[in-house]
KOLTOR-662725 format. One record per residue (C-alpha): residue number from 1; residue in one letter; x, y, z. Coordinates in steps of 0.05 Angstrom, whole numbers, padded with zeros to 5 digits, m for minus. Example, Ala and Ser with C-alpha at 12.3 -4.5 7.8 and 13.67 -1.06 7.14 Angstrom:
BEGIN
1	A	00246	m00090	00156;
2	S	00273	m00021	00143;
This chain:
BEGIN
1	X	m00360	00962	m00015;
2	X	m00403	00977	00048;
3	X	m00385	00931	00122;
4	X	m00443	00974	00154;
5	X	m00473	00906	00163;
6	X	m00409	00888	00211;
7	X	m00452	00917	00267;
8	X	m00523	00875	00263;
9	X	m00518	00808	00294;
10	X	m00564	00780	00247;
11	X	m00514	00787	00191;
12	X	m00461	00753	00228;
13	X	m00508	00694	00239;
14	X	m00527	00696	00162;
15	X	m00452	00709	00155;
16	X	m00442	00640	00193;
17	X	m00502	00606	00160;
18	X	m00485	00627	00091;
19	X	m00405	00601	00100;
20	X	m00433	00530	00122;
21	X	m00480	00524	00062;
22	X	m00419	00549	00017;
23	X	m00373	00495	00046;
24	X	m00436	00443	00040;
25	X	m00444	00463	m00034;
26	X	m00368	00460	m00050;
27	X	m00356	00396	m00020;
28	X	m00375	00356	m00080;
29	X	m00332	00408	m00126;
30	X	m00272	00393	m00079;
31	X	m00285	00318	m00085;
32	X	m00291	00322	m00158;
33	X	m00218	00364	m00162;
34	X	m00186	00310	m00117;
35	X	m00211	00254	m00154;
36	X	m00189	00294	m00230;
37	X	m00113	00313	m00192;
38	X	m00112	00240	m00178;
39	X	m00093	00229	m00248;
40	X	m00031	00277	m00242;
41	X	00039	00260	m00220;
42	X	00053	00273	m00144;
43	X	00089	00339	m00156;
44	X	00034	00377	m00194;
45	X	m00027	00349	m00153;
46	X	m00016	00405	m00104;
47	X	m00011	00456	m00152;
48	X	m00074	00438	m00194;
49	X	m00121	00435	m00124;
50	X	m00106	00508	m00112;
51	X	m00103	00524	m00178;
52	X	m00172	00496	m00191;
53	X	m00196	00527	m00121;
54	X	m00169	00592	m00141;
55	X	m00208	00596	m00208;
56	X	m00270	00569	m00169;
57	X	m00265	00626	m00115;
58	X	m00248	00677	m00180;
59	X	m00312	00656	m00220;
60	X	m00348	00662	m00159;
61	X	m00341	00727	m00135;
62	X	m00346	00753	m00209;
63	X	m00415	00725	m00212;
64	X	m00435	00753	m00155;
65	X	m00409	00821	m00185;
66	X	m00459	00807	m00236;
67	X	m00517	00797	m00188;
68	X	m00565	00825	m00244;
69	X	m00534	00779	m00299;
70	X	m00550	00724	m00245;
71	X	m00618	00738	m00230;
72	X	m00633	00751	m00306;
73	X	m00615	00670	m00311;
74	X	m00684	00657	m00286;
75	X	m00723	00691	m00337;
76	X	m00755	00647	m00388;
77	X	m00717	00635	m00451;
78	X	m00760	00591	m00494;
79	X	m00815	00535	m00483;
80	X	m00806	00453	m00499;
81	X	m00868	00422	m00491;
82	X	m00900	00474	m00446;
83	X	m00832	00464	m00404;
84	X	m00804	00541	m00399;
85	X	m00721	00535	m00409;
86	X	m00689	00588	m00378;
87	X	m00611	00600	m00379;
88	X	m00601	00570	m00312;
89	X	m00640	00505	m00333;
90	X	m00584	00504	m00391;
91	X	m00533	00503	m00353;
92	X	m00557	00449	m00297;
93	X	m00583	00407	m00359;
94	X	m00509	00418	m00383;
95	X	m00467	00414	m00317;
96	X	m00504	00356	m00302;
97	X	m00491	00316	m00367;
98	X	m00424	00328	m00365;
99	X	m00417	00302	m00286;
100	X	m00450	00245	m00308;
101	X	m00391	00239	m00372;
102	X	m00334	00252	m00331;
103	X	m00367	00206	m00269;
104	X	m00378	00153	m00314;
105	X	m00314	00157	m00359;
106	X	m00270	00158	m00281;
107	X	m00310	00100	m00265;
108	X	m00296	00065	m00326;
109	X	m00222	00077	m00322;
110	X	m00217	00063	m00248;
111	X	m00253	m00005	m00252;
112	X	m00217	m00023	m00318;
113	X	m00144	m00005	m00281;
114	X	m00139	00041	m00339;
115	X	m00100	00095	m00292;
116	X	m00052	00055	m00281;
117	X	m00025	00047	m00353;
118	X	m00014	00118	m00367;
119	X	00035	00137	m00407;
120	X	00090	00176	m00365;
121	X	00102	00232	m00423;
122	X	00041	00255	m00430;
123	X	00034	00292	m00367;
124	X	00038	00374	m00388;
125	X	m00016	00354	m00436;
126	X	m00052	00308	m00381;
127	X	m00046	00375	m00326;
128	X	m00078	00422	m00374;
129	X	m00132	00375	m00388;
130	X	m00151	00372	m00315;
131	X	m00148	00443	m00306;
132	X	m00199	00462	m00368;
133	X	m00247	00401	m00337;
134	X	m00241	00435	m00267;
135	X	m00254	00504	m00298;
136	X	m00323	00476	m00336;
137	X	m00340	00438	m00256;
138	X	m00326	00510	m00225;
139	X	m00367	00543	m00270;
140	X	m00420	00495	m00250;
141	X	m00416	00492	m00184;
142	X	m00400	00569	m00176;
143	X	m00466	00583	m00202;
144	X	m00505	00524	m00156;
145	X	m00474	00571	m00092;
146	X	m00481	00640	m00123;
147	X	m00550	00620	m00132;
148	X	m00563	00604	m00060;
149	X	m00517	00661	m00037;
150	X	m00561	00711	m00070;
151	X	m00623	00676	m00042;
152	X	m00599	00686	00024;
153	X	m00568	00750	00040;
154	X	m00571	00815	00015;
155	X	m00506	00850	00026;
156	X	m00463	00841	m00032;
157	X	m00406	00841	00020;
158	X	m00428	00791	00059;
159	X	m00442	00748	m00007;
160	X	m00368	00754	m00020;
161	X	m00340	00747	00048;
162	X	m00369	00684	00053;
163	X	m00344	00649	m00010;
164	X	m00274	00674	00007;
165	X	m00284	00642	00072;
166	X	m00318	00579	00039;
167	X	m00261	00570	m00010;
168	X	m00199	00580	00040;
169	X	m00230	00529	00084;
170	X	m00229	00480	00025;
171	X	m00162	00502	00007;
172	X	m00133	00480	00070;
173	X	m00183	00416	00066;
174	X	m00151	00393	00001;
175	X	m00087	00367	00019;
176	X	m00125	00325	00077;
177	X	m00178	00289	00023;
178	X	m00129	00284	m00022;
179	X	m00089	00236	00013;
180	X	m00150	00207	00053;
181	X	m00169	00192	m00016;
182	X	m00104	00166	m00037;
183	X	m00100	00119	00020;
184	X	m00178	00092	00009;
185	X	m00184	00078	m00067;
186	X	m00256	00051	m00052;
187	X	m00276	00120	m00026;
188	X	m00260	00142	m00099;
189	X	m00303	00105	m00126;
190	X	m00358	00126	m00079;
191	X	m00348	00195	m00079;
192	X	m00354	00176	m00165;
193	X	m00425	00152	m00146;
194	X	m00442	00205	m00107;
195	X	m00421	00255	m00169;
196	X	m00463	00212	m00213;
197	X	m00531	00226	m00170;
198	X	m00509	00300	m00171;
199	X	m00502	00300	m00240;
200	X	m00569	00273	m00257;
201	X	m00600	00307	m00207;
202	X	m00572	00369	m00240;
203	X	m00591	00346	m00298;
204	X	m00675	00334	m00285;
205	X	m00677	00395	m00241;
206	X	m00661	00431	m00315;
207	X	m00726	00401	m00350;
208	X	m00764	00417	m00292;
209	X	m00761	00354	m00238;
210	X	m00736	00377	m00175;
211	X	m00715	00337	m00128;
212	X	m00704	00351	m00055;
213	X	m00633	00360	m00033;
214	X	m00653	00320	00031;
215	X	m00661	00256	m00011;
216	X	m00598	00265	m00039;
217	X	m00560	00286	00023;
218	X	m00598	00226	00059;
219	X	m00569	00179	00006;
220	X	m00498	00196	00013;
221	X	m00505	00204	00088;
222	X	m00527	00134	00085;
223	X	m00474	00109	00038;
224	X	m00420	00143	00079;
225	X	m00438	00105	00133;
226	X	m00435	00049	00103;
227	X	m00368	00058	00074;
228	X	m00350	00085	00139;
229	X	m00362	00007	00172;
230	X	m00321	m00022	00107;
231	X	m00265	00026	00126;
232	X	m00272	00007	00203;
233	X	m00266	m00069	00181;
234	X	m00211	m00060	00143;
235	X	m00176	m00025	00187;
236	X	m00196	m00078	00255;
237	X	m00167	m00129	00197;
238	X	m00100	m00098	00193;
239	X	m00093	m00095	00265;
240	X	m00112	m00171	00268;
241	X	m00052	m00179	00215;
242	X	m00007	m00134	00255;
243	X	m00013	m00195	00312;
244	X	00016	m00243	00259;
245	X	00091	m00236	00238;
246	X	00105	m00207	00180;
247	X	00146	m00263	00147;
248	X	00089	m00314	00171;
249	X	00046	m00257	00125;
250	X	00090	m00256	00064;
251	X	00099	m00342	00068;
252	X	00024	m00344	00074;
253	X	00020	m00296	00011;
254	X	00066	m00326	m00031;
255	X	00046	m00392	m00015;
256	X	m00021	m00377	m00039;
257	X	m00003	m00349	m00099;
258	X	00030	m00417	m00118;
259	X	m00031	m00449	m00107;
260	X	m00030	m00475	m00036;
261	X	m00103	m00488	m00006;
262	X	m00075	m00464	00068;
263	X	m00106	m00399	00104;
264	X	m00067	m00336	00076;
265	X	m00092	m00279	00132;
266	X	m00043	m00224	00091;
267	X	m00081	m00228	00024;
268	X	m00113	m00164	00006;
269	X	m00159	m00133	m00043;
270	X	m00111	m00131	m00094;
271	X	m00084	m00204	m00090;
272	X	m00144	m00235	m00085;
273	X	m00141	m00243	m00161;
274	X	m00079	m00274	m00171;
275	X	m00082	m00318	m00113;
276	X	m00154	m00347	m00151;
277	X	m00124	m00355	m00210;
278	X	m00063	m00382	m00185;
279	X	m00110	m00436	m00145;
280	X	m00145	m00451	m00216;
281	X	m00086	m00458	m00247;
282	X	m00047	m00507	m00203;
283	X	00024	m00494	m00238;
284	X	00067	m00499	m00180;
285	X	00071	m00566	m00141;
286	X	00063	m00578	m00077;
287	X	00132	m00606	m00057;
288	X	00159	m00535	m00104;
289	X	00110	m00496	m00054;
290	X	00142	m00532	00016;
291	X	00208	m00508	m00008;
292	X	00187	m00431	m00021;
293	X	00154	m00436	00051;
294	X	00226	m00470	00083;
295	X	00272	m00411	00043;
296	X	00221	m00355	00070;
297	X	00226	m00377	00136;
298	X	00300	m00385	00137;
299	X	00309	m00324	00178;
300	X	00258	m00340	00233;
301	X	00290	m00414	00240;
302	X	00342	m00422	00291;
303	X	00405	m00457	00272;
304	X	00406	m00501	00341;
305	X	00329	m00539	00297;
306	X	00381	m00555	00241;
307	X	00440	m00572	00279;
308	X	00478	m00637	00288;
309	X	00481	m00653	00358;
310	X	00538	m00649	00399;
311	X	00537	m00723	00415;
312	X	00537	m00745	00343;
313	X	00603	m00694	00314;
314	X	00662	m00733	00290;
315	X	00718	m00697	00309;
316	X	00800	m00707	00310;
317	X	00841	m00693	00370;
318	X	00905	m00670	00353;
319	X	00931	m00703	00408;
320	X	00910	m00770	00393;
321	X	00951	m00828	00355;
322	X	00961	m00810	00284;
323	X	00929	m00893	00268;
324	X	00881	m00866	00300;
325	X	00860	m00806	00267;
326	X	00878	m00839	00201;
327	X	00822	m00892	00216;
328	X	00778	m00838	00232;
329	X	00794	m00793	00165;
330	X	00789	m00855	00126;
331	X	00724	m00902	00150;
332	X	00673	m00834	00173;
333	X	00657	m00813	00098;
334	X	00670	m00738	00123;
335	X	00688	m00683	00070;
336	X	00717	m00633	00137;
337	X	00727	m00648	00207;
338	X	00734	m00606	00274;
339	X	00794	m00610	00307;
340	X	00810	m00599	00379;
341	X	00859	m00617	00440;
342	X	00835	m00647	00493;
343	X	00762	m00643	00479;
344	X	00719	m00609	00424;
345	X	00702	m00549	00470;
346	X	00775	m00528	00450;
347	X	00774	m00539	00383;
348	X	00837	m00503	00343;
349	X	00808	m00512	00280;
350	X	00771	m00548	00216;
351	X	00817	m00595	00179;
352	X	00787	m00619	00109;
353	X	00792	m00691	00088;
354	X	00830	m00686	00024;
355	X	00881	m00648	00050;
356	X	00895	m00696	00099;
357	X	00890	m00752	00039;
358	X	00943	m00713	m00002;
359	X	00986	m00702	00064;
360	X	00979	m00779	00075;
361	X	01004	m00790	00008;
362	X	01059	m00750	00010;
363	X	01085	m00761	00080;
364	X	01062	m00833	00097;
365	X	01016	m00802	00160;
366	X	00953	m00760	00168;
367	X	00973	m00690	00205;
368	X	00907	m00651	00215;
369	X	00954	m00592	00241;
370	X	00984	m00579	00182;
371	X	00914	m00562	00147;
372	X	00875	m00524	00192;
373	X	00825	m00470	00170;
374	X	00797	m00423	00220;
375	X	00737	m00439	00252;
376	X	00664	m00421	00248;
377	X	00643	m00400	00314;
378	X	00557	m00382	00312;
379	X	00518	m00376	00379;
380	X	00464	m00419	00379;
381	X	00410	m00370	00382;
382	X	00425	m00349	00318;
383	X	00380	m00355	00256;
384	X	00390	m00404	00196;
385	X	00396	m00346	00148;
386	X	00461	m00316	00201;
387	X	00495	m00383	00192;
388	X	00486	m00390	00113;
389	X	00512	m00315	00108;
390	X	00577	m00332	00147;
391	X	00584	m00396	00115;
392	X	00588	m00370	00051;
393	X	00645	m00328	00070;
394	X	00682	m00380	00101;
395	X	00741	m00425	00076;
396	X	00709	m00492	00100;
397	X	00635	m00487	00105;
398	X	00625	m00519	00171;
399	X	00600	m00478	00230;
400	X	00605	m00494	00306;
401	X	00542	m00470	00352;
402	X	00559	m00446	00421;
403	X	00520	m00428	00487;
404	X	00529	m00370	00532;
405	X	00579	m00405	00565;
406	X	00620	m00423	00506;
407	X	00603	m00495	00502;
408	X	00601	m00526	00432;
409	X	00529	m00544	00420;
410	X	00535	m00578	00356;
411	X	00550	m00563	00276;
412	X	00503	m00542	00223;
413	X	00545	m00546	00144;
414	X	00509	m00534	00087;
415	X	00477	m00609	00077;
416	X	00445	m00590	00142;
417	X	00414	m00523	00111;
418	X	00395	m00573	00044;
419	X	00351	m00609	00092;
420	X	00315	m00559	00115;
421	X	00291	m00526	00057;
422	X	00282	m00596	00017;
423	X	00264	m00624	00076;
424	X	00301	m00681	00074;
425	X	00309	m00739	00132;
426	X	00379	m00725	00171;
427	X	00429	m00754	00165;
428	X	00448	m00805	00224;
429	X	00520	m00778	00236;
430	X	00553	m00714	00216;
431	X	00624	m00682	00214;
């Protein structure tokens, strides 16, 4: 193989020229082998792009080894209706009708949600499959750029030098599309379109109606700009979400997917369905939908919204008459009370009401000391979720909220909790 050429300028810029138009012409073969690899599990996507890109840069440069098979392609084979077929008109007419099968069968499949019911065990057989489709699109396309290679240049070298180039340059551009592809499902069904105008394009250049590669390339231009301002809204959307929290998001969601008529700002593409059938449906009620909303936003609640005030506890001091406390115990319909010296601030404990009864049974008085449970201490900032997690764990389910500086705020139990996802009306005392 001659590289005299290597020292005329004008076949380095045909060099250039010719790799551009190569990368042009390949662009919808690359598409087409992202949007077949698709199909594939994650592991063997990689491996079918470059082995697809391989066989496309190996039928390439063999057809440009045949340069004389090539240009005998041209040559007249038989006449339809005064239309002369030659054997590069068969092969457009064919190429192009099967583009226009495969476009329309992914189309079909991807608008149907087909791919996503695949059977898992069927994926050697699914991997070859790809392979022998991308084999017949290389063949196609290979001949499209061999065919404008040849027009172009002379040098055989130069020919070949550029669809290396060509194809490593889409080589290291398939891992990109792929996943720009798997991130924007709409641009699959685009770049689906866009195969489909190929394909019939193709496919009428074979019986004789060409049409200009501008028109096309004008179409799809205009199309990708076009997607290109769906993409930007989509994405100036997301930010506009990213401003609301994301358990305000998922409430919003879910409560639309009940069937609540209130704004959901986090409902997406895919579900907008369900939330419209959901809304025809009505199935969940609205006082079942208030409680979802109050248990989602558990977390985000602080304890000190659900508390019983400070002012309203019922409390024992230890240090007070036993009549006393036994008038307490008995006449404040309490299940558990705090119990302190002095003052609840210094609070020893949480005494609960029937041991007290059974003590008072037994011993004739009410001793609160003899039955007390350590306490729940929870600082007030803390969320309603953090203070039904440590109730759960404790003995008596009664938890005391304190300030920075250690002051008992008030008491949330778990009737306190009830209320706020049922919401119910509080209670006027608690203990």
């Amino acid at each position: 193989m001659a590289f005299d050429w290597m020292a005329d300028p004008t076949a380095w810029f045909g060099l250039g020229t010719l790799v551009v138009l190569e990368i042009v012409l390949g662009i919808d073969n690359l598409v087409f082998i992202a949007i077949l690899t698709d199909r594939l599990p994650p592991e063997r996507r990689q491996k079918a792009r470059l082995l697809g890109l391989g066989l496309a840069l190996f039928m390439r440069l063999a057809l440009l080894a045949g340069i004389a098979w090539i240009a005998s392609l041209t040559a007249p084979l038989f006449h339809v209706l005064d239309i002369a077929f030659s054997g590069r008109d068969l092969i457009l007419i064919g190429g192009g009708l099967f583009l226009l099968f495969k476009a329309t069968t992914e189309l079909h499949q991807r608008l149907e949600g087909a791919a996503e019911n695949r059977p898992s065990g069927t994926a050697p057989a699914v991997f070859w499959q790809v392979i022998v489709q991308i084999v017949v699109l290389d063949a196609i396309f290979s001949l499209d750029s061999v065919i404008t290679a040849v027009g172009m240049v002379r040098e055989l070298s130069v020919m070949m030098t550029a669809v290396v180039i060509a194809v490593l340059v889409m080589m290291v551009a398939s891992r990109p599309l792929m996943d720009f592809i798997g991130a924007h499902p709409t641009v699959v069904i685009l770049c689906l379109g866009f195969l489909l105008m190929i394909g019939f394009s193709l496919a009428i250049e074979g019986v004789g109606f060409h049409i200009p590669k501008g028109y096309l390339y004008a179409a799809i231009t205009f199309s990708i700009l076009i997607e290109a301002l769906n993409q930007i809204g989509r994405r100036n959307r997301r930010r506009q979400l990213a401003t609301i929290r994301p358990r305000e998001r998922a409430a919003a969601v879910v409560l639309r997917l009940l069937g609540s008529r209130s704004p959901a700002p986090g409902i997406d593409d895919a579900v907008a369905p369900l939330v419209a059938a959901s809304d025809a449906a009505q199935v969940f009620k609205p006082q079942e939908r208030a409680m979802v909303k109050s248990v989602i936003m558990l977390a985000d609640q602080p304890a000190h919204s659900i508390m019983t005030p400070r002012d309203e506890v019922v409390w024992l001091d230890i240090e007070a008459p036993e009549a006393d406390v036994r008038r307490i115990v008995l006449t404040a319909g309490r299940s558990r009370f705090p119990v302190a010296r002095g003052r609840l601030d210094a609070v020893l404990g949480m005494a609960l009401t029937r041991d007290m009864l059974a003590g008072l049974m037994e011993r004739g008085a009410v001793d609160p000391a003899r039955t007390l449970h350590e306490p729940v201490v929870v600082p007030d900032t803390a969320s309603v979720l953090d203070v039904m997690e440590r109730l759960r764990r404790a003995s008596v389910q009664m938890a005391l909220l304190v300030d920075t500086a250690g002051t008992i705020t008030g008491l949330v139990t778990p009737d306190d909790i009830l209320r706020a996802i049922a919401d119910f009306p509080a209670a006027p005392t608690a203990g």
